[in-house]
C-alpha positions as CSV (number, residue, x, y, z in Angstrom):
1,X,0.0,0.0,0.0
2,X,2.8,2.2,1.0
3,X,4.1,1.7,-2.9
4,X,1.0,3.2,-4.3
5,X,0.9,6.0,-1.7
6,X,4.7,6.6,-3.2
7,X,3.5,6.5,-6.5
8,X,0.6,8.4,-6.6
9,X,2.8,11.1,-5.0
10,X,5.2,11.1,-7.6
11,X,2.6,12.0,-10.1
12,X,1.1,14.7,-8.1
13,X,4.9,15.8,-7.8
14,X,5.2,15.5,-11.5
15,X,2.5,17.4,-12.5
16,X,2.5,20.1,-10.0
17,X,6.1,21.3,-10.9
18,X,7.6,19.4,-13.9
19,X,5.6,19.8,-16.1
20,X,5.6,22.8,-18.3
21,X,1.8,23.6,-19.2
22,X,0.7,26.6,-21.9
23,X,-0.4,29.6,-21.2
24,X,-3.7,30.7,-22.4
25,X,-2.7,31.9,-25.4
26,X,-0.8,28.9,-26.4
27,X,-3.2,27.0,-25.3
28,X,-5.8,29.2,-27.9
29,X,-3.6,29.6,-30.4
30,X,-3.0,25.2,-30.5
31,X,-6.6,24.9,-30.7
32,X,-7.6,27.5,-33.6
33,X,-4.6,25.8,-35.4
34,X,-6.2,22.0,-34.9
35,X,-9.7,23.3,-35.7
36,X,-8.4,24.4,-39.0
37,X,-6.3,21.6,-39.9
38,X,-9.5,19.1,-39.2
39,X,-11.8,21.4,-41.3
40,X,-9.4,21.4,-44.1
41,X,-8.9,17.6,-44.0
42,X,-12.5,16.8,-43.6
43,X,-13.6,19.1,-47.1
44,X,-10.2,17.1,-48.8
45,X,-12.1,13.8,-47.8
46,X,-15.8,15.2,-48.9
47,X,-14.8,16.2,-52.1
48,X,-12.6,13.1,-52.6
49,X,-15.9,11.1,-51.9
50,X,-17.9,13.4,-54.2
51,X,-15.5,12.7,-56.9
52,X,-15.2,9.0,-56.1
53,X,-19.2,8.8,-56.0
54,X,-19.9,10.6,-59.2
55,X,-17.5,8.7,-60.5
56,X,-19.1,5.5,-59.8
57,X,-22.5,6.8,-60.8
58,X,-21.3,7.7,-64.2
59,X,-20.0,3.9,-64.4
60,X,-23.3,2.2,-63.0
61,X,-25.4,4.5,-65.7
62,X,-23.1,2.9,-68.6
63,X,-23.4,-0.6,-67.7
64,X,-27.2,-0.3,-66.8
């Protein structure tokens, strides 16, 4: 028991004063920049799939 006590004490050590956290504006600045990045990959994959399913629509009308 005495281990765990130890343990969890190091982590509350850890992340009370070793580790660096952002400021606020780091913190904004991060998550503006992911927002971006996810909107921009998520319209690459829509219009891949509108191209991909037009594409297969134009095929399906030629062989039916």
């Amino acid at each position: 028991m005495e281990k765990l006590r130890t343990l969890f004490k190091e982590y509350a050590d850890e992340l009370l004063y070793k580790v660096q956290w952002p400021s606020i504006e780091e913190l904004q600045s991060s998550t503006v920049t992911v927002l971006i990045a996810s909107i921009m990959i998520a319209l690459v994959v829509f219009g891949m799939d509108f191209v991909f399913n037009s594409a297969m629509k134009g095929l399906y009308s030629l062989v039916n």
